[in-house]
Steps between C-alpha positions, in 0.01 A plus 500: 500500500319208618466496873660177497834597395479822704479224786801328383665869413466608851610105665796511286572891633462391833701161500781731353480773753557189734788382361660825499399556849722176590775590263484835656491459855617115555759375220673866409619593802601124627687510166639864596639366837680192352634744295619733749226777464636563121214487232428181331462449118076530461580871688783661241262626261788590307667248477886378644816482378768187558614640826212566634336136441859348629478679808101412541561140412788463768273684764188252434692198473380123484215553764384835309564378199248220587238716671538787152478170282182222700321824638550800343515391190189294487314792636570754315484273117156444633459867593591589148217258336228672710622824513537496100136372484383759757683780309336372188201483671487900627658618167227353289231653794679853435487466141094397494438820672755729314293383185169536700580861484546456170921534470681404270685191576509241161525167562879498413563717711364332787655171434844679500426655868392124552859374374653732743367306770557157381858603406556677845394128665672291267828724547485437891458148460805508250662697814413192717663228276792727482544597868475132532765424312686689688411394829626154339813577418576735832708758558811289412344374162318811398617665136421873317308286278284387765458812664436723192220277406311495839537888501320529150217308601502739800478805276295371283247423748564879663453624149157295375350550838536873558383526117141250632473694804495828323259391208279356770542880673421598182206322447325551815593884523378530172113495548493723748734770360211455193212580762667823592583601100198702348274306252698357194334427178 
């Protein structure tokens, strides 16, 4: 890979790491006391059911509502963009060297494990919109509907992102497991 776009592979990397790192340590847990210490939407990997959301959305209200909406929210859809290139990024690295050994890996193949990625970044901004329309219509407003479709995109995300993170395990495990395999023909 041109050393260029390693540059831009590894600024990308970084600026996500640094968005996380605010998400992570600044916006969560301001979000997780408006909300009485309970778990906000971007940490249920599995999703939530009506209840749940109801009783979240009435524990934010307007002022968390606003915070989870202007700063959250804009964070973490920008988090997703780099963190989608970045993954992108290290799963096309992995794959260079997993065929540098000289494993087999055809190009559909890769461009599926690339999907995964893609889909796992598109689903969480889906999950944003949706949690957004929710923090719209508040705890009052909120319907099944609502809820059910926030908590695909959550599980969706879950889903497509455990399936990158593994193929990118994958991938990079795979060269060296090939080192310690006698000589193939």
């Amino acid at each position: 890979m041109p050393s260029g776009l390693r540059y831009v592979g590894w600024v990308v990397t970084a600026a996500a790491i640094a968005l996380f790192a605010v998400m992570l340590f600044v916006t969560w847990p301001h979000l997780a006391q408006l909300a009485g210490g309970g778990a906000i939407f971007d940490l249920r990997p599995l999703g939530y059911d009506f209840r749940t959301a109801q009783d979240l959305l009435a524990r934010l209200g307007p002022d968390g509502a606003a915070y989870y909406e202007d700063v959250q929210h804009r964070i973490d859809s920008i988090f997703a963009i780099l963190f989608c290139l970045a993954l992108l990024y290290w799963l096309i690295e992995a794959a260079r060297r997993w065929q540098g050994y000289e494993l087999p890996l055809s190009h559909t193949a890769l461009a599926a494990i690339l999907a995964t990625a893609v889909i796992a970044n598109a689903a969480d901004l889906g999950e944003n919109a949706a949690v957004s329309v929710m923090l719209t219509a508040g705890a009052k407003w909120l319907t099944p509907a609502m809820v059910d479709t926030a908590s695909l995109f959550t599980l969706l995300r879950t889903f497509f992102l455990a399936l990158s993170l593994l193929c990118l395990l994958v991938l990079a495990l795979g060269p060296w497991v090939a080192r310690l395999m006698p000589h193939r023909k």
